[in-house]
ROSE-4610 file (N, C-alpha, C; in Angstrom, 1 decimal, always signed):
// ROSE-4610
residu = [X/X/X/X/X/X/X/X/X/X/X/X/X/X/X/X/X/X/X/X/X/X/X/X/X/X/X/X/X/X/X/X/X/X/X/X/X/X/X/X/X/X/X/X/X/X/X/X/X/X/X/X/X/X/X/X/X/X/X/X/X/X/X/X/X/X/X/X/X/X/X/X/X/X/X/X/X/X/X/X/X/X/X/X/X/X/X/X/X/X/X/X/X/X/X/X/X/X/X/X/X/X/X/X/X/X/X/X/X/X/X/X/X/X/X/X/X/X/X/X/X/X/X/X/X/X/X/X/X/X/X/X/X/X/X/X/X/X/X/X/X/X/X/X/X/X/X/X/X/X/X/X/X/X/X/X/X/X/X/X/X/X/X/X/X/X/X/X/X/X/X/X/X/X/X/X/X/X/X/X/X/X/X/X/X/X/X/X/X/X/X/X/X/X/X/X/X/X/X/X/X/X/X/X/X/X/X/X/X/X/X/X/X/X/X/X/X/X/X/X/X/X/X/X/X/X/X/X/X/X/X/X/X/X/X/X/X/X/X/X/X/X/X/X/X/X/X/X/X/X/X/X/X/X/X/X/X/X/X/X/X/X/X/X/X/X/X/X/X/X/X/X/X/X/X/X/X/X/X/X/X/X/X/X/X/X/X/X/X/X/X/X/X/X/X/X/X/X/X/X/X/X/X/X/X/X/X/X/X/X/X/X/X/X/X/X/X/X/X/X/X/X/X/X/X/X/X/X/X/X/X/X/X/X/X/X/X/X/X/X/X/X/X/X/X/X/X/X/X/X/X/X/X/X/X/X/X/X/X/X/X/X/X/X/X/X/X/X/X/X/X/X/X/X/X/X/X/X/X/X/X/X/X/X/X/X/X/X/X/X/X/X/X/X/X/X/X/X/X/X/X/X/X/X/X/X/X/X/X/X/X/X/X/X/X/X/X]
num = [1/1/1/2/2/2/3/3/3/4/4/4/5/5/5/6/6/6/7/7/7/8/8/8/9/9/9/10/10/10/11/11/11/12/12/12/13/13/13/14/14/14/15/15/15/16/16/16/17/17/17/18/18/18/19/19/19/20/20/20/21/21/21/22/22/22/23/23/23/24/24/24/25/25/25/26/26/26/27/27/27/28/28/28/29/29/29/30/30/30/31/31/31/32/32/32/33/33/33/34/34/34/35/35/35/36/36/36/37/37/37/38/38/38/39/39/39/40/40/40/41/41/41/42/42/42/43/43/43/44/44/44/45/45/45/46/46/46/47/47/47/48/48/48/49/49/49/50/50/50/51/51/51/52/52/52/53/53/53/54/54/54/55/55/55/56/56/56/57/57/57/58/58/58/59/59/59/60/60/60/61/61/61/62/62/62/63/63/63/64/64/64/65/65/65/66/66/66/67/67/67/68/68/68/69/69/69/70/70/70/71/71/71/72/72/72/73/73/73/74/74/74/75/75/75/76/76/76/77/77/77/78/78/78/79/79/79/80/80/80/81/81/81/82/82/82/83/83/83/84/84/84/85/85/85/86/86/86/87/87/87/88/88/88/89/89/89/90/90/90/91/91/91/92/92/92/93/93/93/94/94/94/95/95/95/96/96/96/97/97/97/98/98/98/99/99/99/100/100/100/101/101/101/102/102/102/103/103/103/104/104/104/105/105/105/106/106/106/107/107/107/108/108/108/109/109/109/110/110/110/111/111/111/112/112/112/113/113/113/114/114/114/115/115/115/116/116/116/117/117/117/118/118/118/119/119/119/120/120/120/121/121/121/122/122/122/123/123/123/124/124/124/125/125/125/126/126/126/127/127/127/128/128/128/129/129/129/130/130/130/131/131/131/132/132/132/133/133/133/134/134/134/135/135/135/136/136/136/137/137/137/138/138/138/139/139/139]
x = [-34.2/-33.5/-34.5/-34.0/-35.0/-34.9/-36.0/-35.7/-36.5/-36.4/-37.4/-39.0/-39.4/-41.0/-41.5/-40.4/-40.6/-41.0/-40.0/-39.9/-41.4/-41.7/-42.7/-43.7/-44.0/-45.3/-45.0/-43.4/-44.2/-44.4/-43.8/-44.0/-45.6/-46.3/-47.3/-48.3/-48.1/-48.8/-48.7/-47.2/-47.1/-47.8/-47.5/-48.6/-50.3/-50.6/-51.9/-52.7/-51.9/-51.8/-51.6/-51.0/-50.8/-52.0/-53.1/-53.3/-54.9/-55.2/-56.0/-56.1/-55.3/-54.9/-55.0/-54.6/-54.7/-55.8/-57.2/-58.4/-59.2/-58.3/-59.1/-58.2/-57.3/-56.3/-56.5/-56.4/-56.5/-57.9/-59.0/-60.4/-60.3/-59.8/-60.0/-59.1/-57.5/-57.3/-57.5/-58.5/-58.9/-60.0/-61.0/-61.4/-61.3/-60.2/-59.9/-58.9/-58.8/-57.2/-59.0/-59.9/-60.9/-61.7/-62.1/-62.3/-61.4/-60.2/-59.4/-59.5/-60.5/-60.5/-62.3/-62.6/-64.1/-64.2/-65.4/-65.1/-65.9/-66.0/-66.2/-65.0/-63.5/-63.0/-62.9/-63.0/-63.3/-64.1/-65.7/-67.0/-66.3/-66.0/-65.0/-63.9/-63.4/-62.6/-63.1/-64.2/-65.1/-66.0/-66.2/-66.8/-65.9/-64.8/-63.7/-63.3/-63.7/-62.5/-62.9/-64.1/-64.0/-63.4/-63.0/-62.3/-60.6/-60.1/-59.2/-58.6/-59.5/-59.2/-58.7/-59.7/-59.0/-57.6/-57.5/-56.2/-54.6/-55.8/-54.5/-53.8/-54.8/-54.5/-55.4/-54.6/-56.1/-56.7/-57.9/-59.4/-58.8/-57.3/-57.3/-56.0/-56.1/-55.0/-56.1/-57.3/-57.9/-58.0/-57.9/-57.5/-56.3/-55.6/-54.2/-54.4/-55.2/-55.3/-55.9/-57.4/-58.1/-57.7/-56.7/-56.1/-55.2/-54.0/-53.7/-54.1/-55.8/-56.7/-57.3/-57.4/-58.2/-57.4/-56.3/-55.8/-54.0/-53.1/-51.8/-51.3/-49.6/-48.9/-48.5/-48.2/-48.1/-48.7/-49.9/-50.9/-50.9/-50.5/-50.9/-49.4/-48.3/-47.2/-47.4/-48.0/-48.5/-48.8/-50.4/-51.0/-50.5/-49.6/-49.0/-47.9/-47.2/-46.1/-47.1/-48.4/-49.0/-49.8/-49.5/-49.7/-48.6/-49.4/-48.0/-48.3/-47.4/-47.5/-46.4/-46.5/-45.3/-44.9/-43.9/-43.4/-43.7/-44.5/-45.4/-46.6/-47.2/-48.3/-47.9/-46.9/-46.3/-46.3/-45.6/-45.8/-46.7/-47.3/-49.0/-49.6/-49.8/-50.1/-49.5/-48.1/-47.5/-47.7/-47.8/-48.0/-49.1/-50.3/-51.5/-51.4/-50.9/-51.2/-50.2/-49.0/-48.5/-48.9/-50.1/-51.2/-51.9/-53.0/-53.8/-53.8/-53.1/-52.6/-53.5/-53.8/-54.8/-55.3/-56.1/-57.3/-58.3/-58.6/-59.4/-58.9/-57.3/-56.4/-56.0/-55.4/-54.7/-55.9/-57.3/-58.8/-58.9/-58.8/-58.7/-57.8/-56.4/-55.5/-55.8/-55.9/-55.9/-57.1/-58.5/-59.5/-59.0/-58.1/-57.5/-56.9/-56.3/-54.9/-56.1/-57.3/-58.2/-58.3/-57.7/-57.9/-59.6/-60.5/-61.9/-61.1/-61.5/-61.4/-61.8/-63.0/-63.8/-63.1/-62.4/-62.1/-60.5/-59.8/-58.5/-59.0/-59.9/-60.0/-60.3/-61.2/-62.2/-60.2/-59.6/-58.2/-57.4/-57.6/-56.0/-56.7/-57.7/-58.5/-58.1/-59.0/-58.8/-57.4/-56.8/-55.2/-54.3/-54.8/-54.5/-55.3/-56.1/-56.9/-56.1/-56.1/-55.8/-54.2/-53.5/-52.4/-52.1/-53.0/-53.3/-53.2/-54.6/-54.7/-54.0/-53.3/-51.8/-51.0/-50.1/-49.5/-50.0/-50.9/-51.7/-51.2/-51.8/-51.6/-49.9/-49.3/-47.6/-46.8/-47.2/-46.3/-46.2]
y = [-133.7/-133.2/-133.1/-133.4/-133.1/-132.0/-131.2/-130.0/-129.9/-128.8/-129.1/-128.9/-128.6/-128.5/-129.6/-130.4/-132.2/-132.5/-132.6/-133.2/-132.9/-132.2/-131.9/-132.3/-131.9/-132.8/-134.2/-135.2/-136.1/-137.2/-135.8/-136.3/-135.6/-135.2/-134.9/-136.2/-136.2/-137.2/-138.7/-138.6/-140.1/-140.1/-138.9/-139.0/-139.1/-138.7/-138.7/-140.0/-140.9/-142.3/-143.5/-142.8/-143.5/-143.6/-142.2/-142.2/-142.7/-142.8/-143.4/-144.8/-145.5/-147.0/-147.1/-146.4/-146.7/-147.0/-145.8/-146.1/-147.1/-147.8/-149.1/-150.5/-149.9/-151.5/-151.9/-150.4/-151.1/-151.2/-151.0/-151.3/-153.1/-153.4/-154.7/-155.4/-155.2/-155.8/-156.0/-155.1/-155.3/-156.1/-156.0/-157.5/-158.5/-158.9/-159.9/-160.1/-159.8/-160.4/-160.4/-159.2/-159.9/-161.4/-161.8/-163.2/-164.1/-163.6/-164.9/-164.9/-164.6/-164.8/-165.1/-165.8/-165.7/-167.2/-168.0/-169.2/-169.2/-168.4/-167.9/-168.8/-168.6/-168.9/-170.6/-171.0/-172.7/-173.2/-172.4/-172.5/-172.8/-171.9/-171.4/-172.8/-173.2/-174.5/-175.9/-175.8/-177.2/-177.1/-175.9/-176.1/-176.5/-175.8/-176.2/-177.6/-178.2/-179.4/-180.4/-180.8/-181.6/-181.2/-179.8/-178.9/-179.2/-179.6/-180.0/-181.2/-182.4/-183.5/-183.2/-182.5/-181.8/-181.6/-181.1/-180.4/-181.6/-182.3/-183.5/-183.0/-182.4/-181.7/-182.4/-182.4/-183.3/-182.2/-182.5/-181.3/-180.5/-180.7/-179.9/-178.8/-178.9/-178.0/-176.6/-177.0/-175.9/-174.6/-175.0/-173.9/-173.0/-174.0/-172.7/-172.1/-172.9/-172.1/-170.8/-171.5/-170.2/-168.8/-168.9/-168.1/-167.3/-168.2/-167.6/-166.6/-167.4/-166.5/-165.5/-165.5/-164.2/-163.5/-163.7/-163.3/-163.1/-163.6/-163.3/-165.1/-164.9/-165.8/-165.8/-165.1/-165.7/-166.1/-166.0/-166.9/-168.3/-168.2/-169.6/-170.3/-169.9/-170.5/-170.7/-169.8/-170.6/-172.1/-171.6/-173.2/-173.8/-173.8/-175.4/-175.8/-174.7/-175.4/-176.5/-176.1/-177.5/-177.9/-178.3/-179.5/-180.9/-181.8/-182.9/-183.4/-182.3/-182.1/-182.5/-183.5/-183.8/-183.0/-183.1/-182.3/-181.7/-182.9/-182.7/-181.9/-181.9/-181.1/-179.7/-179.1/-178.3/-177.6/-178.0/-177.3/-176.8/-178.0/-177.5/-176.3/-176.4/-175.6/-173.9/-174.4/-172.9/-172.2/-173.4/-172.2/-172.1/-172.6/-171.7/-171.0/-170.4/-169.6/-168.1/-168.5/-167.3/-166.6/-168.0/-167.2/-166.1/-166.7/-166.0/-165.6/-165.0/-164.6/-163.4/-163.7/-162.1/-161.7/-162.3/-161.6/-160.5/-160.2/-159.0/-157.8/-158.0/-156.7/-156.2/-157.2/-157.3/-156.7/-157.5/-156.9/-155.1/-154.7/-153.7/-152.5/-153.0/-152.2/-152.4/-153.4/-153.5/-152.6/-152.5/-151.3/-150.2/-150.0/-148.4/-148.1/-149.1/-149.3/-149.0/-149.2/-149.4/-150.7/-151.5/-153.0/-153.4/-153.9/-154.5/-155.7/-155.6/-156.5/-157.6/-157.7/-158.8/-159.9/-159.4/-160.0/-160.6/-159.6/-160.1/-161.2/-161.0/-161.8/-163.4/-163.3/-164.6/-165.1/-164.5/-164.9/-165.4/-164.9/-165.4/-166.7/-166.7/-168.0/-169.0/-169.2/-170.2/-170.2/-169.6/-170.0/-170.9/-171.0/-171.3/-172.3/-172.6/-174.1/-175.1/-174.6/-174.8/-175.3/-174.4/-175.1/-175.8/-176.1/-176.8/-178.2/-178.4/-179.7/-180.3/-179.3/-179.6/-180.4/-179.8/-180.2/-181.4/-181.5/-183.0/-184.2/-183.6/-185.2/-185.2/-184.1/-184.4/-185.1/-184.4/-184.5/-185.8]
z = [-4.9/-3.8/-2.6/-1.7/-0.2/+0.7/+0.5/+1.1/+2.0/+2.6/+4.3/+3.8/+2.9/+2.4/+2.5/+1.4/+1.0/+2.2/+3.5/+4.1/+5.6/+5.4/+6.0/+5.5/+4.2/+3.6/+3.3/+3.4/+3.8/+5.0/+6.6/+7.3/+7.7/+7.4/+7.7/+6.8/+5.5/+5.2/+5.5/+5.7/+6.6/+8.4/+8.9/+9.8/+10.1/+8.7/+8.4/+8.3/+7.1/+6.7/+8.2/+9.0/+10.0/+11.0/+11.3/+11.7/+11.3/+10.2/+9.6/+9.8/+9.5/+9.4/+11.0/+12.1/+14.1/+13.9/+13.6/+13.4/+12.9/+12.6/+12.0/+12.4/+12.6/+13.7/+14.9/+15.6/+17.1/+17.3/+16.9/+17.4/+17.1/+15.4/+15.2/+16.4/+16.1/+17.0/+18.4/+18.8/+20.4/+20.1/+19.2/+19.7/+19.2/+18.7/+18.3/+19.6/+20.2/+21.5/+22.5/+22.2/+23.8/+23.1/+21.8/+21.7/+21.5/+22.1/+21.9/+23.9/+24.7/+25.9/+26.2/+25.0/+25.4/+24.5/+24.7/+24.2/+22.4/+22.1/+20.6/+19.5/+20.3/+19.0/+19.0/+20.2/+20.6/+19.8/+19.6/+19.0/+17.5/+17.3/+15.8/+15.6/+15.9/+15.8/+15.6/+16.5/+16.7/+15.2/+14.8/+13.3/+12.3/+12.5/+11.3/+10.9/+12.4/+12.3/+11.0/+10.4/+9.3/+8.3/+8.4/+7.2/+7.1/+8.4/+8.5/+8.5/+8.2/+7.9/+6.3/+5.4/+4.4/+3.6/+4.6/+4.7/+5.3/+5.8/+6.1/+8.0/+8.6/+10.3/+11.1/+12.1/+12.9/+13.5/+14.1/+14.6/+15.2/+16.2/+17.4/+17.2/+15.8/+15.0/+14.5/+14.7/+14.3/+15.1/+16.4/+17.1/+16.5/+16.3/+15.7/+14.6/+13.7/+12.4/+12.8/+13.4/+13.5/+14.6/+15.5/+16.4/+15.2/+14.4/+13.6/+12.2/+11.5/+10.9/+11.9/+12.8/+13.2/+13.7/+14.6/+15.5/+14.5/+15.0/+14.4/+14.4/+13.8/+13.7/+14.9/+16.0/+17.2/+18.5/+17.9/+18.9/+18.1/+17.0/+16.3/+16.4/+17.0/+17.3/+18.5/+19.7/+21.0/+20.9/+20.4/+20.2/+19.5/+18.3/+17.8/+18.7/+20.0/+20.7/+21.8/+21.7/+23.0/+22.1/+20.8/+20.4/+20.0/+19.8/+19.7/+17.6/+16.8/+15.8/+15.0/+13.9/+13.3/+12.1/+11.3/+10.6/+9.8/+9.4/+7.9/+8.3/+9.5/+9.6/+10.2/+10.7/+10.5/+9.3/+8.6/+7.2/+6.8/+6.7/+6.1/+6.6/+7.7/+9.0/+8.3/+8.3/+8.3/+7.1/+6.2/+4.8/+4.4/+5.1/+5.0/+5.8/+6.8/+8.0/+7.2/+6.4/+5.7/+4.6/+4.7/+3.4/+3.6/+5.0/+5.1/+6.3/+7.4/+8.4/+9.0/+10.4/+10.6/+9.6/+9.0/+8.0/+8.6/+9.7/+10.0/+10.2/+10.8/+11.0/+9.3/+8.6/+7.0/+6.3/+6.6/+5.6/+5.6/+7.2/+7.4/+6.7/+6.3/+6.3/+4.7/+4.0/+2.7/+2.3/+2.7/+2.4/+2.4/+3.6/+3.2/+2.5/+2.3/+0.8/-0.5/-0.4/-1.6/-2.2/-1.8/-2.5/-2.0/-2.4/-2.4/-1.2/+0.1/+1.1/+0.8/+0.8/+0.6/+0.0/-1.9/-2.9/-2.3/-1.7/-1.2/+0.1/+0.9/+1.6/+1.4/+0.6/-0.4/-0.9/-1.7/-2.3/-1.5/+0.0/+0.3/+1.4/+1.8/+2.2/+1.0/-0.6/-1.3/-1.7/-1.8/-1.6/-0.5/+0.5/+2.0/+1.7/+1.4/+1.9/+0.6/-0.9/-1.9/-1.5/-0.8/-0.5/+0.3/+1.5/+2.6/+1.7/+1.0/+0.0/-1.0/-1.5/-2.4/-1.4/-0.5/+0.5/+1.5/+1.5/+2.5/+1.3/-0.1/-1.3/-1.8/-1.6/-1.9/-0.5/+0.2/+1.3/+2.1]
């Protein structure tokens, strides 16, 4: 039954939890949105690109991956709308990007959760590239 005690402790702990997790989102997320204005993640793309032959994407798709790995899924729908991308690389594109999506905001939130970042991180990378390469030899 929900009585006003419950209901306090667990709007207090849900405020608590909340306010833990601010402390560790919006700092990542702020710099991750000020290097996506500095030429760091360009740097970051131009290394990728043989990675993405891989994967079956041409070089200049790296930008979206990597906008979408550091940054979100909608900076990485920015950049695939000014590219000239066909279907098949779309896909590919998207379902590593639902793999491993904002990995520095997600890394963040998963340590607080208690999961070992690192190991979820290392996971949902080889998953994402693993499916990248699946999808390049079927598709």
């Amino acid at each position: 039954m929900l009585t006003a005690d419950t209901f306090k402790r667990g709007l207090g702990k849900g405020l608590s939890v909340t306010w833990e997790l601010t402390k560790v989102v919006v700092p990542v997320y702020v710099l991750v949105t000020f290097l996506k204005y500095t030429p760091v993640l360009n740097y970051i793309a131009h290394f990728c690109e043989p990675a993405m032959r891989l994967v079956g994407l041409p070089g200049e798709a790296s930008i979206a991956v990597v906008l979408g790995l550091l940054a979100n899924l909608y900076a990485a729908i920015g950049a695939i709308a000014s590219l000239n991308l066909s279907s098949r690389e779309i896909t590919i594109m998207a379902m590593m990007l639902l793999i491993s999506h904002s990995i520095p905001m997600e890394t963040a939130v998963t340590q607080k959760a208690g999961v070992n970042g690192l190991a979820m991180t290392l996971l949902r990378f080889v998953l994402s590239v693993t499916s990248g390469i699946l999808l390049n030899i079927i598709l």
